[in-house]
C-alpha positions in Angstrom: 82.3 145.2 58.9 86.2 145.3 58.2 86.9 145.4 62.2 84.8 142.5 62.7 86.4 140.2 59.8 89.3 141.5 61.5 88.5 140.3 65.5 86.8 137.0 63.8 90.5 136.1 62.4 92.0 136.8 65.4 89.5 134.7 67.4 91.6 131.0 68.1 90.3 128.1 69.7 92.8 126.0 72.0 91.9 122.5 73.0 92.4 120.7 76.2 91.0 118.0 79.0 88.1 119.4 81.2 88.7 118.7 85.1 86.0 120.5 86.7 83.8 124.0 86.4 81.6 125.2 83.7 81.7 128.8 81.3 83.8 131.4 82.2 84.9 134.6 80.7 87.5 137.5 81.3 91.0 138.7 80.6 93.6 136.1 80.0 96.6 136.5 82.6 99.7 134.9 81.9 101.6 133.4 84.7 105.4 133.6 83.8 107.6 131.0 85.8 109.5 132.0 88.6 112.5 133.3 87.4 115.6 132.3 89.9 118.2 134.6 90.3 121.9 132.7 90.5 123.8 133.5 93.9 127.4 133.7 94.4 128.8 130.7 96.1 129.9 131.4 99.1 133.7 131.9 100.1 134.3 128.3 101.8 132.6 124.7 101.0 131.6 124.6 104.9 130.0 128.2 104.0 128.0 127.1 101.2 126.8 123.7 103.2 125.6 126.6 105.7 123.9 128.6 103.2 122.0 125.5 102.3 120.8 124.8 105.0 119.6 127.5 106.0 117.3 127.8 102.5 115.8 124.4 103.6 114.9 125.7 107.3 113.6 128.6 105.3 112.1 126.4 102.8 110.4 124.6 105.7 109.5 127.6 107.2 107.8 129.1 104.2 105.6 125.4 103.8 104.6 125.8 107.4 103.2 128.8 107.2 101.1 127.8 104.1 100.3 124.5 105.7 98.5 126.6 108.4 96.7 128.7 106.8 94.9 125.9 104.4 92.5 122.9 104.7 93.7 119.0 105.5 93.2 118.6 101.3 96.0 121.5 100.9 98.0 119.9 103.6 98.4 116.6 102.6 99.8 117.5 99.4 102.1 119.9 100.9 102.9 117.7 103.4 104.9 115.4 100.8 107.6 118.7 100.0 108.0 119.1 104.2 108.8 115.4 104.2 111.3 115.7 101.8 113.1 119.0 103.3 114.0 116.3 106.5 114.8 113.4 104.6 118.5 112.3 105.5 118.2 110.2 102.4 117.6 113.0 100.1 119.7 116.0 101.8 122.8 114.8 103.2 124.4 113.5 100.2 123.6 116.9 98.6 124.8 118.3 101.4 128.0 115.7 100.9 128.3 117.1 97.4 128.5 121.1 98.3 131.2 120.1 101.1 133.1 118.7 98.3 133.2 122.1 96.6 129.9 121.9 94.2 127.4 125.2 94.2 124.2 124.4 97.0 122.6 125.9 93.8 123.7 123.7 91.2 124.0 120.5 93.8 120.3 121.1 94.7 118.9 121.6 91.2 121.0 118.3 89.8 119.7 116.5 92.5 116.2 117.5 92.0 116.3 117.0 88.3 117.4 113.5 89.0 114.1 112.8 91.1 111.7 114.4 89.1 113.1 112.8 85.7 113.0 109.5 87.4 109.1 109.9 88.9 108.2 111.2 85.2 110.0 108.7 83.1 107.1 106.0 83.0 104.1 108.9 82.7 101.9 107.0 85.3 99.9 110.1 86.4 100.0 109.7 89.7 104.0 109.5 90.1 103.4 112.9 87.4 101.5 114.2 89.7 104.8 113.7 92.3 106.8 115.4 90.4 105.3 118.4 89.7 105.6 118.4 93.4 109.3 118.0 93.8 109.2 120.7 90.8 107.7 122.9 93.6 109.9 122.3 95.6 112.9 122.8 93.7 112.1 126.2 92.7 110.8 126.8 96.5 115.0 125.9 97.8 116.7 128.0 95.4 114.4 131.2 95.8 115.3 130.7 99.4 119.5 130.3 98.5 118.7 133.2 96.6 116.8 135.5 98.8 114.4 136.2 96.0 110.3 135.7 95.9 108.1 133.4 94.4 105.3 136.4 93.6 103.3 136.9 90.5 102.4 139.9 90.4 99.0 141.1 90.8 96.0 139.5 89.1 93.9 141.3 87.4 90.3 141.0 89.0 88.1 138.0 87.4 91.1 136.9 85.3 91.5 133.6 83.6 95.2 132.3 84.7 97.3 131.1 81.8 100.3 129.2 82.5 102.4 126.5 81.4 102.2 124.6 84.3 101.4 125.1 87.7 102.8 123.6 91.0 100.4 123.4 94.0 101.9 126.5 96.0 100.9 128.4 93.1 97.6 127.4 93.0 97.1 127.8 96.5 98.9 131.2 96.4 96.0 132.5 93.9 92.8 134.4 95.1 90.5 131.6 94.3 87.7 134.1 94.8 89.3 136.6 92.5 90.0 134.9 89.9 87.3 133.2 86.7 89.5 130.2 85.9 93.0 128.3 85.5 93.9 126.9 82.1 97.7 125.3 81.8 99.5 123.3 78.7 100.4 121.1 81.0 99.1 119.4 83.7 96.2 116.3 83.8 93.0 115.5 85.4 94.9 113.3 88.2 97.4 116.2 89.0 97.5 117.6 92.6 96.1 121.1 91.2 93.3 119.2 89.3 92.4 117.8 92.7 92.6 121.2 94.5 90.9 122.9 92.2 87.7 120.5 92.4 87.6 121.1 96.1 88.0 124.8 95.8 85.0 124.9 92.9 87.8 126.3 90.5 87.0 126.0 86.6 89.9 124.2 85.5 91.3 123.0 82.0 94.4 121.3 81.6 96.5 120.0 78.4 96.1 122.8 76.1 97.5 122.2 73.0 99.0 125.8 72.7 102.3 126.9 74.6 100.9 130.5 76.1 102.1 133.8 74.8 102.8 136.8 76.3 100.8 139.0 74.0 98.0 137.6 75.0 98.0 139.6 78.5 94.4 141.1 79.0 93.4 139.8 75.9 89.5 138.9 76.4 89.1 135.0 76.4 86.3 132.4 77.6 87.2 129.5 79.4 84.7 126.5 78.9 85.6 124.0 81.4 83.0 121.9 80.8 83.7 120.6 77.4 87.9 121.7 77.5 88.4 124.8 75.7 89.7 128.3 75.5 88.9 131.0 73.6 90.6 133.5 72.8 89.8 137.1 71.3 86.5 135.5 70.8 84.2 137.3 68.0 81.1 139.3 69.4 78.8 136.3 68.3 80.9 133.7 70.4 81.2 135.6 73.1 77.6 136.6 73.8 76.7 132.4 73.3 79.2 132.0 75.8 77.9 134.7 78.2 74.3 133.0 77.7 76.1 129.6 78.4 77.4 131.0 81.2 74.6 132.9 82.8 72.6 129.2 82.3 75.1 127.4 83.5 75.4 129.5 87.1 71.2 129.8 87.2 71.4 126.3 86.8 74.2 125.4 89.6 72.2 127.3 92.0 69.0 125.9 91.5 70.9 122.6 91.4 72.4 123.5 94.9 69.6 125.0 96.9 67.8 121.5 96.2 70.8 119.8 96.4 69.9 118.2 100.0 65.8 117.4 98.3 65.5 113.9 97.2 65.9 113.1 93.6 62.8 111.3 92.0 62.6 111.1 88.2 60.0 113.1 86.1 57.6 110.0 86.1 58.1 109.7 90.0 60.9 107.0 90.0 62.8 107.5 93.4 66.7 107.3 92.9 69.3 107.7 95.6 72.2 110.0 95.2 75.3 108.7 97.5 78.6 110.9 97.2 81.7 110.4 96.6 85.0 110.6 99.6 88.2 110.5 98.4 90.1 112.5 101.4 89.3 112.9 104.7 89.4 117.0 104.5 86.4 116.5 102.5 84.0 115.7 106.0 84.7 118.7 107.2 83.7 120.5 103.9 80.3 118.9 103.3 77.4 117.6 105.3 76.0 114.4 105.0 72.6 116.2 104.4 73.0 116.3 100.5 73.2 112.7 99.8 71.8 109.6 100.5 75.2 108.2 102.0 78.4 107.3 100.9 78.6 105.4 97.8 82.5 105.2 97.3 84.7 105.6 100.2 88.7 105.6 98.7 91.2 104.3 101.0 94.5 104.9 99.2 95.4 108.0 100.8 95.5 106.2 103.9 98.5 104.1 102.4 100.3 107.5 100.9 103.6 107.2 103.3 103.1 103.1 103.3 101.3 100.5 105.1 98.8 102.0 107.6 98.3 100.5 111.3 95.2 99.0 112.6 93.9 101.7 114.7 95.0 104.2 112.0 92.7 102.9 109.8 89.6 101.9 112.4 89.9 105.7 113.5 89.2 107.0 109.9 86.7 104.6 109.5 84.8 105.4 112.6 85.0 108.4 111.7 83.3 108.0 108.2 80.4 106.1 110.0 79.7 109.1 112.6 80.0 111.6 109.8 77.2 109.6 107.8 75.0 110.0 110.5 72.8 106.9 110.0 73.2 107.1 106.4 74.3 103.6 104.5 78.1 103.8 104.1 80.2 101.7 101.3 84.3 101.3 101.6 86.4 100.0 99.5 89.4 98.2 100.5 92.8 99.0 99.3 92.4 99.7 95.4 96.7 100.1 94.5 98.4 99.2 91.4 97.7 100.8 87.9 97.2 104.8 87.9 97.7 104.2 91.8 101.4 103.0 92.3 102.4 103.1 96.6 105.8 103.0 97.2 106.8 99.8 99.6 102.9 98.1 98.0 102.8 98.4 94.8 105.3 95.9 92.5 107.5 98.3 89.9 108.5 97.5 86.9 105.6 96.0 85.3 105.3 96.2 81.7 101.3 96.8 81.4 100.5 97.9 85.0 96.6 98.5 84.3 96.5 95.0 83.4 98.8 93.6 86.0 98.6 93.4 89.5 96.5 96.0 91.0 93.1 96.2 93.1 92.3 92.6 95.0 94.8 90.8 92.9 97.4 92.7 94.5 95.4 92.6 97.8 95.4 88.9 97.7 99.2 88.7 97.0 99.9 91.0 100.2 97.4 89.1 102.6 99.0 90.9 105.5 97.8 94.0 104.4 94.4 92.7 103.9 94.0 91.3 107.0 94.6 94.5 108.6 92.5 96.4 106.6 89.2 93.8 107.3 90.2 94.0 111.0 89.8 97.3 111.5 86.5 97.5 108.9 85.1 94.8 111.1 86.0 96.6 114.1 84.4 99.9 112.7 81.5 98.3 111.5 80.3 98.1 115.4 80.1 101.5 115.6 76.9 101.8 113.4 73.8 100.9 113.5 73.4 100.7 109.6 75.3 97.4 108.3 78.5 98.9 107.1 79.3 97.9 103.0 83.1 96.5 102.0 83.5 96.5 98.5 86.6 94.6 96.4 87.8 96.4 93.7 89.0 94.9 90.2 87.2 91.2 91.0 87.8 89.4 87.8 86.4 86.2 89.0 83.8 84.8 92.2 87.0 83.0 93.6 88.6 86.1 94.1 85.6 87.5 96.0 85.5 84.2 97.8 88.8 84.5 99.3 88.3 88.0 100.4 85.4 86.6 102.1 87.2 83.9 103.6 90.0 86.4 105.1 86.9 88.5 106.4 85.5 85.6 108.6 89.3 85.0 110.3 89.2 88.4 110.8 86.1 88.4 112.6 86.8 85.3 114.3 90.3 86.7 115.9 88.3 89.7 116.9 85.5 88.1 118.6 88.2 85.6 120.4 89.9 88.5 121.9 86.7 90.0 122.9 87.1 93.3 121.0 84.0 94.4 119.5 83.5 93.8 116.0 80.7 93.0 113.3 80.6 91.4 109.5 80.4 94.1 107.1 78.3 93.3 103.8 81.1 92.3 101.0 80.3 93.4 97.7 82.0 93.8 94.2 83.2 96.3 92.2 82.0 95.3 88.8 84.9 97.4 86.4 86.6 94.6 84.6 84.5 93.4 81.5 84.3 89.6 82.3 83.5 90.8 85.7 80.0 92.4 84.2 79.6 89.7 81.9 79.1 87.0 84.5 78.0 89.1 87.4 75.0 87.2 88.5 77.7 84.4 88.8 79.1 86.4 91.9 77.7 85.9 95.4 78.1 89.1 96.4 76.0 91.4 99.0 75.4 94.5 96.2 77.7 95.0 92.6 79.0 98.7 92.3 80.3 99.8 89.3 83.4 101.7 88.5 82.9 103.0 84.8 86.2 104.7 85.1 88.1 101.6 84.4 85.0 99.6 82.3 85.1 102.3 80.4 89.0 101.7 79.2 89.0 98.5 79.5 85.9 98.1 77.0 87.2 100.3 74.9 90.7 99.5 74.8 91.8 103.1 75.2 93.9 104.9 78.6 91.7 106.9 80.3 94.7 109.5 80.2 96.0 109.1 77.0 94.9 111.8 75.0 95.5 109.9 71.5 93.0 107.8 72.3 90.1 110.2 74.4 87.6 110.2 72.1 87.5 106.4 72.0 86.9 106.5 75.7 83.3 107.3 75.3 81.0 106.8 78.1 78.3 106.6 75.8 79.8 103.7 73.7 76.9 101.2 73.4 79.1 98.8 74.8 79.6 100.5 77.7 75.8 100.9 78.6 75.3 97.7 77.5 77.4 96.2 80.3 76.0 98.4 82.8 72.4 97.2 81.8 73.2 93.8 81.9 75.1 94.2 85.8 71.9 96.0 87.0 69.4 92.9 85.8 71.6 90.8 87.6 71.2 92.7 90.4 67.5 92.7 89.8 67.7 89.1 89.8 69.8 88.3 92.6 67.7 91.1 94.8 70.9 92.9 95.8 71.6 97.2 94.9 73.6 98.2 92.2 75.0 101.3 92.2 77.6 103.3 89.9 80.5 104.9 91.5 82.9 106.1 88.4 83.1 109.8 86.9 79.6 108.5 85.2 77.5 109.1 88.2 79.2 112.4 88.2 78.2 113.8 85.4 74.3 115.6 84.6 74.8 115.2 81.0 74.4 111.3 81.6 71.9 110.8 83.7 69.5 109.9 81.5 71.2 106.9 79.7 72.2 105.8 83.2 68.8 105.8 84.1 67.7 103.8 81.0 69.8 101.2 81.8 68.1 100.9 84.9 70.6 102.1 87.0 69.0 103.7 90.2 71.8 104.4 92.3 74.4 107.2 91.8 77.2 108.0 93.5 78.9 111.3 92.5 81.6 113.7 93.7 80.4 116.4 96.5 80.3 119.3 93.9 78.3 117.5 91.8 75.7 115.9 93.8 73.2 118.9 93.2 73.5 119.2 89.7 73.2 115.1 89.3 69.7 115.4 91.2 68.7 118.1 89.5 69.3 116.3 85.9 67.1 113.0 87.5 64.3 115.5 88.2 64.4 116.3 84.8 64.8 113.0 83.1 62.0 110.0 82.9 63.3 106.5 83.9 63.0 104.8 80.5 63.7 101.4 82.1 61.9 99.0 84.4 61.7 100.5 88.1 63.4 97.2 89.9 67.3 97.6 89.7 68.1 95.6 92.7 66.6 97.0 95.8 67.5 100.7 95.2 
């Protein structure tokens, strides 16, 4: 009895933000931050500009090699630190600064700390997300000034990674199929890492409110990635719940998988489709279109990452997308910048409330050029498949805002057809994400409403999506919330056009039943998830009329 009081004392429960995974238990390994040994300058300032410059060819050297050994996800993320090793902009007036008698050590790491302050300063996630890049980076340059390594050591088998934070390369440098799970006190669901480890099926937990320890090494611990906690030193009774939680959870995945490409029909035989997700282009060569019923959320942003794409840049992704599909219905949406998604050269900085500024269509509408370009090549891919192709606005506010979109489509069209180049009208829908917007939806003359509960979720509730002071107020389940999904799929229903929900919602099992009563009957969910989403239909009754549009 004593040494059982005793463990139970030691057992501590640190609290974070889920990302993705489920239950997962083993020794905690802490991952210590690369520690940089200091080099001597070299004799001469035209020395020291020569030692820098070779780190960055070594630098750039070390990035290619990783940038050919992983996936087009990996890549494009590291792609952003190769840019920067051979940007004039950024190296010659460090290079300036050394020649002038400054350390390449301390020249580099002031410079550095200059950018990353300045992309962290306003918190937006996404620019966060940057600088834990050019963090990566920084530490990558002076390990190769120094001559030293980035390595960690060796990781214990089925370990569960503890770290502060953690850059991409280190993620990437981990044995994915080693190790149980990553949990870090910094980090957020938007962060490159959070995105890697989604596509790598990586139980993840980020923003722990405890700064890891040292004693801790091997120290037994359970990661729950579902609901954003670790345990550690966990009592016998805790741990065997979470080894039963655990065992569940995988029979559950598998089951969930092997009939992930089965239709999903409801316990009282209500068919529902099941579309997925695309947010990068690596992802079509990591799933088939076999598991879903098409794609419900197409994501064009990263397509604007290093500025303002070209026409056939953009048709070629798109025709792409259509071939992959296979037949399959397809929905994109057009250029969805501003808010949590700033684009340098796109985007307007500065604004004082940037989720309420101008983002999605507004800012669309304000940058018609870019508009234009983007409905020419949508119309021109939209030929390319014998299944109408969707177009979907995001963060439409009002039908005049739809209406203009509409209006730029038909020019679009028009030009195309004048020139002879083939082209069709793609179905132009709304995203239905901004309260008003699902309040008056049957007021929009739109071709099918989908719904992004990511963003009708804050803006109902008032509260960032990313601010953890205000999470819990965030609550999917708010009756609100459903409330203004029920009343976008009876207009729907009323108008005869689908209505589908696109957001992290559609994502999640645990909801599928209160989607379903609202009468929601099209999902669209991220690849990993599509199984487990189907498998939590199956076992759910609809609970709702069966008409929600003509899903």
């Amino acid at each position: 009895m004593p040494s059982e009081t005793a463990e139970a004392v030691r057992e501590a429960v640190h609290r974070g933000t889920a990302v993705c995974g489920g239950v997962a238990i083993g020794p905690l390994h802490v991952l210590r931050g690369v520690a940089v040994a200091r080099r001597e300058a070299a004799a001469t300032p035209q020395e020291e500009v020569g030692a820098f410059r070779a780190a960055l060819a070594a630098a750039t050297a070390a990035l290619e090699a990783v940038l050919a050994a992983e996936d087009e996800l990996a890549g494009d993320i590291l792609e952003f630190q190769a840019a920067l090793l051979d940007d004039p902009d950024l190296i010659e007036p460090i290079a300036a600064t050394i020649a002038l008698g400054t350390p390449a050590h301390d020249a580099w790491a002031a410079a550095m700390d200059t950018e990353i302050a300045a992309y962290r300063e306003d918190g937006d996630p996404v620019l966060s997300a940057r600088a834990d890049d050019l963090a990566d980076l920084r530490t990558r340059v002076l390990l190769a000034l120094s001559g030293g390594e980035g390595g960690g050591g060796t990781t214990p088998a089925g370990a569960i990674i503890l770290a502060v934070e953690m850059t991409p390369s280190s993620f990437l440098a981990l044995d994915h199929a080693r190790i149980a799970g990553v949990a870090t006190t910094g980090g957020s669901p938007t962060s490159h890492v959070s995105i890697l480890a989604k596509a790598r099926g990586v139980n993840l937990v980020v923003g722990l409110d405890t700064v890891p320890d040292e004693t801790l090494e091997g120290a037994t611990a359970i990661l729950d990635a579902s609901d954003g906690t670790l345990v550690t030193n966990p009592a016998p009774v805790t741990l065997g719940e979470a080894e039963a939680r655990r065992a569940a959870g995988a029979a559950a995945r598998s089951a969930a998988d092997a009939r992930a490409a089965d239709p999903a029909v409801t316990a009282d035989g209500v068919p529902v489709k099941v579309m997925v997700n695309i947010d990068d282009p690596a992802l079509l060569d990591l799933i088939g279109p076999a598991i879903c019923d098409g794609v419900g959320l197409t994501r064009t942003e990263f397509l604007f990452a290093d500025g303002a794409p070209d026409e056939d840049t953009q048709f070629t992704f798109y025709a792409r997308l259509l071939a992959w599909a296979d037949g399959r219905p397809v929905t994109i949406r057009t250029l969805d910048a501003g808010g949590d998604k700033p684009i340098p050269g796109v985007t307007f900085d500065g604004e004082a409330n940037p989720f309420l500024g101008v983002r999605g269509v507004r800012l669309s509408l304000g940058r018609p050029d870019l508009l234009r370009t983007q409905l020419r090549a949508l119309a021109r891919a939209a030929a390319t498949t014998p299944v109408p192709l969707k177009v979907m606005v995001p963060m439409v506010t009002v039908p005049d805002e739809l209406e203009r979109v509409r209006a730029l489509l038909a020019e679009a069209v028009a030009a195309l057809e004048a020139a002879g180049t083939p082209c069709a009208t793609p179905i132009l829908g709304t995203m239905i994400e901004v309260p008003a917007a699902a309040l008056t939806a049957g007021t929009f003359d739109a071709g099918f409403y989908s719904i992004g509960s990511n963003d009708l979720i804050q803006y109902a509730t008032a509260s960032a999506r990313d601010n953890p002071a205000v999470a819990s107020l965030a609550d999917p389940l708010n009756p609100a919330v459903l409330e203004l999904i029920a009343r976008t799929v009876a207009a729907g229903a009323a108008r005869g056009v689908e209505v589908s929900l696109c957001g992290d919602m559609a994502s999640s099992p645990a909801l599928a039943g209160a989607l379903l009563a609202t009468g929601l009957r099209v999902f669209s969910a991220a690849p990993a998830e599509v199984g487990a989403v189907k498998q939590a239909i199956r076992a759910s009754v609809s609970n709702a009329p069966e008409d929600g549009g003509d899903a």
